[in-house]
C-alpha positions in Angstrom: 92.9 144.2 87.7 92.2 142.4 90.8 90.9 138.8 90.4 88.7 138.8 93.3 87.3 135.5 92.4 90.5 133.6 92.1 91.4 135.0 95.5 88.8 133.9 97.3 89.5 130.8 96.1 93.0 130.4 97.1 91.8 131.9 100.7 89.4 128.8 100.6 92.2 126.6 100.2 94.7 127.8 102.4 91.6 127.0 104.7 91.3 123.2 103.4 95.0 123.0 103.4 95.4 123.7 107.3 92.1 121.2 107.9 94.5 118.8 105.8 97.9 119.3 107.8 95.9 118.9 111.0 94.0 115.3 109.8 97.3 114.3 108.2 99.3 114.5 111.2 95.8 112.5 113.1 96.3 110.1 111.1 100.1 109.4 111.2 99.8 109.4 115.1 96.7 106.7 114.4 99.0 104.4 112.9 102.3 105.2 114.5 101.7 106.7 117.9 98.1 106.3 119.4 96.9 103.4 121.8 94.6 101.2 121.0 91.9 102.4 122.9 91.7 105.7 120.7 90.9 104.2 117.9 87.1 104.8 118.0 87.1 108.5 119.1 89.8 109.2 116.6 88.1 108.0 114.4 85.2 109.7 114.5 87.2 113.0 114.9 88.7 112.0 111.4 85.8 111.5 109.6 84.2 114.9 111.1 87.1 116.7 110.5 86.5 115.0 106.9 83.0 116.2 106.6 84.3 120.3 107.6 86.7 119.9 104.7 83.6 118.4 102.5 81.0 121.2 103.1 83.7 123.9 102.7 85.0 122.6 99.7 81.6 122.3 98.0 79.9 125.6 99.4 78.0 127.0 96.3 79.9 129.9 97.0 83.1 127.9 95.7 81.4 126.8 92.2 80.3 130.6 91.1 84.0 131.3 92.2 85.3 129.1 89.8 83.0 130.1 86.5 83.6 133.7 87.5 87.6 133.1 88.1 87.8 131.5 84.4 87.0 135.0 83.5 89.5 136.9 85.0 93.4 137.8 83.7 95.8 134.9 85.1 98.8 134.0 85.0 99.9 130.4 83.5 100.4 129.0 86.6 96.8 130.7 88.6 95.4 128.6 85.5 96.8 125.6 86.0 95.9 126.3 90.1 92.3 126.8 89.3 92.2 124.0 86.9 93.2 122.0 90.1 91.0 123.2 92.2 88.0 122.9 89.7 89.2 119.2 89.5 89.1 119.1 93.2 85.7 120.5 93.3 83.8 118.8 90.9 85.5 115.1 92.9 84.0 116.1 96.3 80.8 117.9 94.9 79.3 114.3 93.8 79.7 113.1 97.3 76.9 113.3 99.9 77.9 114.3 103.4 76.9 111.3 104.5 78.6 109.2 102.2 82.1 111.4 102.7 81.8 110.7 107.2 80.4 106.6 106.3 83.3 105.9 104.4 86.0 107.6 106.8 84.5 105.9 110.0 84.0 102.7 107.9 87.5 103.0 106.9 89.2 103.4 110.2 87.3 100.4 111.9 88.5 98.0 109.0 92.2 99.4 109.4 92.0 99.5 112.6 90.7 95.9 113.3 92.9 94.6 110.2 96.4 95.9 112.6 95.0 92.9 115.1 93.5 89.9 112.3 95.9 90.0 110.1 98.5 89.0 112.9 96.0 86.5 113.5 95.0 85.2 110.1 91.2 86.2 110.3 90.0 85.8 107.7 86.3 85.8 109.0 86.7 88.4 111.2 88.2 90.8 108.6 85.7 89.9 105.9 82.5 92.0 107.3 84.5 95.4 107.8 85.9 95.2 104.3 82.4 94.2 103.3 81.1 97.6 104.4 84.1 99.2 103.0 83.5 97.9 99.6 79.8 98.5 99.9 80.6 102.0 100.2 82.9 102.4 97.7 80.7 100.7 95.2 78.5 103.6 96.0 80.9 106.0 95.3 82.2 104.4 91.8 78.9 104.3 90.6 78.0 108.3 92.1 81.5 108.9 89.9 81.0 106.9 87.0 77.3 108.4 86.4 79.1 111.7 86.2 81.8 110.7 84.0 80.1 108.0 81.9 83.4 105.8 82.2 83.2 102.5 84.2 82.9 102.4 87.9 87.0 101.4 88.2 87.6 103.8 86.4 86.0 106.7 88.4 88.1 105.3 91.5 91.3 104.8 89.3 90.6 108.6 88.1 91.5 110.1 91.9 94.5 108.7 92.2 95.7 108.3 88.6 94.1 111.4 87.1 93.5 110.9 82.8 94.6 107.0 83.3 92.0 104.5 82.1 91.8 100.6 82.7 91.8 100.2 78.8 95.4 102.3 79.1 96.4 100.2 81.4 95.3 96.3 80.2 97.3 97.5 77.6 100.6 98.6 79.3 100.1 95.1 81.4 99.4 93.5 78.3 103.1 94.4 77.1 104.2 93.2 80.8 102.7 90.1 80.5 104.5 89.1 77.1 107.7 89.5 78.1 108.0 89.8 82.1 107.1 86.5 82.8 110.0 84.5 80.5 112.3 87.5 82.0 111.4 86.2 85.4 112.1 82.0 84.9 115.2 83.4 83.0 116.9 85.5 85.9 115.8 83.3 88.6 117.2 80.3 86.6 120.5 82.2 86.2 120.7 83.1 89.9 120.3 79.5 90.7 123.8 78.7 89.7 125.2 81.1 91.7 126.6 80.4 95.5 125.9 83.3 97.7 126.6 84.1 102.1 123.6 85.2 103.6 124.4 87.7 106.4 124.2 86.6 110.1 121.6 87.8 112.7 120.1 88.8 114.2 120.0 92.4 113.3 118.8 94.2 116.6 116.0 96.9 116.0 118.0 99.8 117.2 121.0 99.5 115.0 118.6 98.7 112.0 117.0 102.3 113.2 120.2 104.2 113.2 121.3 102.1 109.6 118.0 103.8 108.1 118.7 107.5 109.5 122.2 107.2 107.9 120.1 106.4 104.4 118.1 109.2 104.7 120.9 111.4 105.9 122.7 109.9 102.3 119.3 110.2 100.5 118.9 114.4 101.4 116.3 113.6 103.7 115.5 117.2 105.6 115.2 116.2 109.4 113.9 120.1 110.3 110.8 119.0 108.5 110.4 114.8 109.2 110.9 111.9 111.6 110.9 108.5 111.0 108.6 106.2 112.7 107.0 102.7 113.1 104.1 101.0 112.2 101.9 97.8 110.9 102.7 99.2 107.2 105.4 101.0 106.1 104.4 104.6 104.6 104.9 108.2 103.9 102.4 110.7 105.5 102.3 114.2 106.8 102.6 117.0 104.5 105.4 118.7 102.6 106.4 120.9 105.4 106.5 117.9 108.4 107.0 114.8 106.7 106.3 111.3 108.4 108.0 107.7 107.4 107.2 105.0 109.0 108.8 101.3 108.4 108.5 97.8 110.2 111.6 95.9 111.5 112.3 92.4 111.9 115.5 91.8 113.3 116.0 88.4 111.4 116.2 90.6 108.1 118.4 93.4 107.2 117.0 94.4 104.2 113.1 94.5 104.5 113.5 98.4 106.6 116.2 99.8 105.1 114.8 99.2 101.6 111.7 99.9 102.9 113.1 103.6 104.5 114.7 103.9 101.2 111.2 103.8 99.5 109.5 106.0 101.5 112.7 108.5 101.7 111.8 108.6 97.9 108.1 109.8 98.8 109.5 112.4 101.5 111.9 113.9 99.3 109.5 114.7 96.7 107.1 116.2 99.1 109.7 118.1 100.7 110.4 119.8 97.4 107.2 120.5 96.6 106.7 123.9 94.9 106.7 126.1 98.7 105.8 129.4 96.7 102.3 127.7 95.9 102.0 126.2 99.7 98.4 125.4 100.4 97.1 125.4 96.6 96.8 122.5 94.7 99.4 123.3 91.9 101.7 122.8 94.8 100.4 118.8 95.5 101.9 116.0 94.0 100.9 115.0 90.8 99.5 111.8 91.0 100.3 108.4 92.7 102.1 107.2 89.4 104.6 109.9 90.0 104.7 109.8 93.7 105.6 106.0 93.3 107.9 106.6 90.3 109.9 108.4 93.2 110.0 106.1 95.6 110.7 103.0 93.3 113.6 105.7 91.8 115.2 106.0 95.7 114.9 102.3 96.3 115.5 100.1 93.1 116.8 102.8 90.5 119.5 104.3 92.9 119.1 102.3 96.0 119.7 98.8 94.5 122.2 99.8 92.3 125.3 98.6 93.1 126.7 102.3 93.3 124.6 103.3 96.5 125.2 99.8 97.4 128.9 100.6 98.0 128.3 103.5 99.8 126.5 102.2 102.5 127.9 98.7 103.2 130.9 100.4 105.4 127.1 101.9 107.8 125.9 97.9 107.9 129.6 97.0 108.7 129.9 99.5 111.2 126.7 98.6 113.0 126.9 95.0 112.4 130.4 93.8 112.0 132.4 92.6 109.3 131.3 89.0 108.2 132.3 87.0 104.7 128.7 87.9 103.2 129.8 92.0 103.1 132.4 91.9 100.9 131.1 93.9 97.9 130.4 91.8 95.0 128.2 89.2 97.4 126.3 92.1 98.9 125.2 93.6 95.8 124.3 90.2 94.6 122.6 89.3 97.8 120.9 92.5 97.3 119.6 92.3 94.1 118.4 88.4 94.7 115.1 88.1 93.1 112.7 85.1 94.1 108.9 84.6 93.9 107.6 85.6 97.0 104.0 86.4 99.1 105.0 89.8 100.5 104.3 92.7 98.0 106.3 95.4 99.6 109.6 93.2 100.1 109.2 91.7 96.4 112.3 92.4 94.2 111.8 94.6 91.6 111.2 91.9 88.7 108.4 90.1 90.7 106.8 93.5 91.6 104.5 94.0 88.4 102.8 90.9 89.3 101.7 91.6 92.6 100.4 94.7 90.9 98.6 93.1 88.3 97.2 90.3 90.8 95.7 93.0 93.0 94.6 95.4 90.1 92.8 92.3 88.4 91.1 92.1 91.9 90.1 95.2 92.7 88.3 96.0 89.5 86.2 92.9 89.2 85.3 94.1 92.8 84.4 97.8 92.2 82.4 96.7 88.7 80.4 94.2 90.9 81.7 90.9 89.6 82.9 89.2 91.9 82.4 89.7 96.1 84.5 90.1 99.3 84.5 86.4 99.8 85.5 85.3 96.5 88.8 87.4 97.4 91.2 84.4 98.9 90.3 81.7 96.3 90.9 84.6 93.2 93.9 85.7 95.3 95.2 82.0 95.6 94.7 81.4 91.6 96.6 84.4 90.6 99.3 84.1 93.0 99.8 80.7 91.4 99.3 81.8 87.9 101.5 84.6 88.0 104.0 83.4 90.6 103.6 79.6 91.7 102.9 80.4 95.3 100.0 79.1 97.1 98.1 81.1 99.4 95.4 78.6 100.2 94.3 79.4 104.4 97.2 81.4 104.1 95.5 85.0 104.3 97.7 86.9 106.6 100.5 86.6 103.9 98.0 86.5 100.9 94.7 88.6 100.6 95.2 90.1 103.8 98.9 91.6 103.6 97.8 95.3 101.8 96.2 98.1 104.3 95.0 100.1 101.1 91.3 98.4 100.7 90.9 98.5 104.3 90.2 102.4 104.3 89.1 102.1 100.3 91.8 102.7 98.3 90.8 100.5 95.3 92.1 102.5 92.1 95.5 102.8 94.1 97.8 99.7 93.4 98.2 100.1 89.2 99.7 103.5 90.6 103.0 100.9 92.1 103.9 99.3 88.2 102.7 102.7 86.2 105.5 104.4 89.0 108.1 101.5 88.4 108.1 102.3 84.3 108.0 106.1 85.0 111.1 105.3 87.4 113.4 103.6 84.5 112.5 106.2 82.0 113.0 109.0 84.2 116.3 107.6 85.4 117.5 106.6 81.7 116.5 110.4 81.0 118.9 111.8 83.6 121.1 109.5 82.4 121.2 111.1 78.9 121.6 114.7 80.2 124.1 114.3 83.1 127.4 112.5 81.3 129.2 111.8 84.7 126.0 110.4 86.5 127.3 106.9 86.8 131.0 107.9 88.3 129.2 110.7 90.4 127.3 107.7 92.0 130.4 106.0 92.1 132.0 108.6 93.7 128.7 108.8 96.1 128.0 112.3 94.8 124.1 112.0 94.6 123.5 115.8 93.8 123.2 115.8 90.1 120.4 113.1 90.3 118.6 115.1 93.1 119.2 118.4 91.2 117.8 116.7 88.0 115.0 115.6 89.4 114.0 118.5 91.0 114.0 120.6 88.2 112.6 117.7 86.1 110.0 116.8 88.6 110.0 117.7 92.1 109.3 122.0 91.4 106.2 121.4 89.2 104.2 120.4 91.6 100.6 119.4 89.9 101.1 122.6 87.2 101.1 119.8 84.1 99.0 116.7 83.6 101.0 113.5 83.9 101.5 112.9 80.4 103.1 117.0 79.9 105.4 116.3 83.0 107.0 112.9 81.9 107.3 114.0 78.0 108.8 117.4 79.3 111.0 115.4 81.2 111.7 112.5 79.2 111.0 113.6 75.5 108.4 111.2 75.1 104.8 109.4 77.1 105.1 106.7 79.2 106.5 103.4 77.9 107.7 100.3 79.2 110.8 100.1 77.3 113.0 101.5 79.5 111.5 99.5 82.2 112.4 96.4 80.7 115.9 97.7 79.4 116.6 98.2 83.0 116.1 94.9 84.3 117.8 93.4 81.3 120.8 95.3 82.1 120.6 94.6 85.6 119.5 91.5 85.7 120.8 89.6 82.7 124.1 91.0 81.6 126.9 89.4 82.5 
């Protein structure tokens, strides 16, 4: 039997997929490459390259595919691929056209200007572009919301999160809260008694370059289909087949691009093996953002702050910066696995993380639901900060409510995706843990196969073919939990 339906389907997506490689690739070269003096046109090419993929993707002729396709004789897998594309579908089909182009042009001006006032501190000059931003998105939540009958957060949360609710999560942050705090004052209080060499600068931008291409090289990182790049903020774009990472460099501070290469190596090698039979179809996409993250946060505090990879690549930072009293081993990996309160979410230590998460997520939501507004951001932002770790942030917007790119194009619903990844992390590591007996010497020994293997066939080949839930209970033996998130740190952190 031929499924004619189905197959006019996956033609139509092969379509949207090469429209997606295209703006992909637009946008890296936005944020990495492009002067400033493109930003308008591009822009605008984005956001009508945005509207194409829109009326394609919603053509009538797509939804009497999809009730005809459910009809015909599929495989598991064309199910699963058709109940991904229905999903995909049914998200764009609520949005007007004219919505889709106002929130992509919105989006780029905000990001755009944000590169320049966030240097800057501006604070007033930022606050009308996000204004618009959030204006639009409110629109959107409540277009989503009417359909789903959930809140308006939770319509947002739903794209990146898919089948995760706030009420799931104010309880997994509930758990956080009652013991991450006290586990917090406790390491921090224990590290205070300790007497550690901080590495001398400065660390020249070139050799911090070539120390991150070494990572990658160590981390599997497939150079036939990548690069690695700068920008404002650190990320992981492209698609599967021509992956881009980007990272920052300071050359006071070793640690802040190599952990932040590490991170986004984590993103790239899950993209990068991606199912390829199912290229252009959306079994092949990632799962969700949870999982995406729980890969990077595996690469960069499971594995990469470990004091196995640790080893292995102090004789690179030795090589490229010289040998100095604060890179013997055990000082490194101590020096390495410092944790402090501190402003900047991406170079917080993994124990601080989660609040930075719950700060913004607290944030966000009141936003989206409509209570609270734009300018009640930096005194909330200020009162969290200090509420969940002591820091001021008062005038202080460049380091505080201005440090995150993701609401500048709209991305509210994204940041619970950073903590959710962090606990699907330690449970997918203590998981491999429990079927590969020589794990720990292997990444002794610097053998980092068996872990990449695991999680390939664990993770990385499924693509989107289960729901969240399915893939980490296939994976793990059980849903998501914090337990092995805190047993991690404990162990880590705590033991003597």
């Amino acid at each position: 039997m031929i499924n004619n339906n189905y197959q006019q389907l996956t033609r139509t997506f092969q379509r949207l997929s090469r429209f997606s490689h295209l703006s992909a690739i637009a946008g890296w070269d936005m944020a990495a490459m492009m002067p400033p003096g493109g930003s308008q046109a591009r822009g605008e090419a984005l956001a009508e390259l945005g509207v194409l993929q829109h009326q394609i993707l919603t053509d009538k002729k797509v939804a009497s595919w999809l009730e005809a396709a459910q009809q015909e004789n599929l495989s598991d897998d064309e199910r699963a691929n058709l109940r991904e594309m229905a999903r995909a579908y049914h998200q764009a089909a609520l949005l007007p056209e004219s919505l889709v182009e106002a929130k992509s042009l919105a989006g780029n001006r905000c990001e755009h200007a944000w590169r320049t006032q966030r240097k800057n501190n501006d604070w007033q000059g930022f606050a009308p572009n996000l204004k618009e931003v959030v204006r639009l998105s409110r629109e959107e939540a409540k277009i989503r919301a009417e359909a789903s009958g959930g809140s308006r957060y939770d319509a947002l949360l739903d794209i990146y999160e898919p089948g995760m609710t706030s009420q799931r999560l104010d309880v997994l942050f509930a758990d956080l809260k009652s013991w991450l705090p006290d586990l917090l004052q406790t390491v921090v209080d224990k590290q205070a008694n300790r007497t550690l060499i901080n590495p001398l600068g400065p660390f020249p931008t070139e050799s911090q370059r070539e120390l991150g291409l070494q990572a990658m090289t160590m981390l599997g990182f497939d150079f036939d289909g990548g690069r690695l790049d700068v920008s404002t903020h650190p990320f992981c774009g492209g698609v599967p087949e021509d992956v881009r990472i980007t990272t920052r460099y300071d050359e006071n501070d070793l640690l802040s691009a190599l952990f932040g290469v590490i991170h986004e190596t984590g993103h790239a090698r899950y993209e990068q093996n991606l199912p390829r039979q199912w290229a252009g179809q959306p079994i092949a996409h990632a799962r969700s953002m949870g999982v995406h993250e729980s890969q990077s946060l595996f690469f960069e505090m499971q594995l990469g702050r470990s004091a196995a990879f640790l080893k292995q690549i102090l004789p690179h930072i030795e090589q490229r910066f010289g040998a100095q009293p604060a890179f013997t081993l055990d000082n490194f990996v101590a020096w390495s696995q410092t944790v402090e309160r501190g402003f900047i979410r991406v170079d917080a230590d993994e124990v601080s993380y989660p609040a930075h998460v719950m700060l913004r997520y607290e944030i966000e939501r009141a936003l989206i639901d409509g209570d609270i507004e734009v300018d009640d951001i930096p005194g909330l932002w200020n009162e969290k900060m200090q509420q969940y770790l002591g820091l001021s942030t008062e005038g202080n917007y460049r380091n505080g409510c201005m440090q995150d790119i993701h609401w500048t194009d709209g991305g509210f619903g994204y940041f619970p995706s950073y903590t959710l990844g962090a606990m699907y992390a330690a449970q997918l590591f203590q998981a491999a843990r429990k079927a590969l007996p020589d794990l720990d010497r292997n990444l002794n020994e610097g053998n980092f196969s068996p872990l990449f293997g695991w999680l390939s066939q664990n993770v990385w080949q499924h693509g989107s073919r289960y729901s969240t839930s399915e893939l980490i209970i296939n994976a793990t033996g059980e849903d998501l939990t914090s337990r092995y998130f805190r047993e991690h740190l404990t162990a880590r952190y705590l033991s003597e």
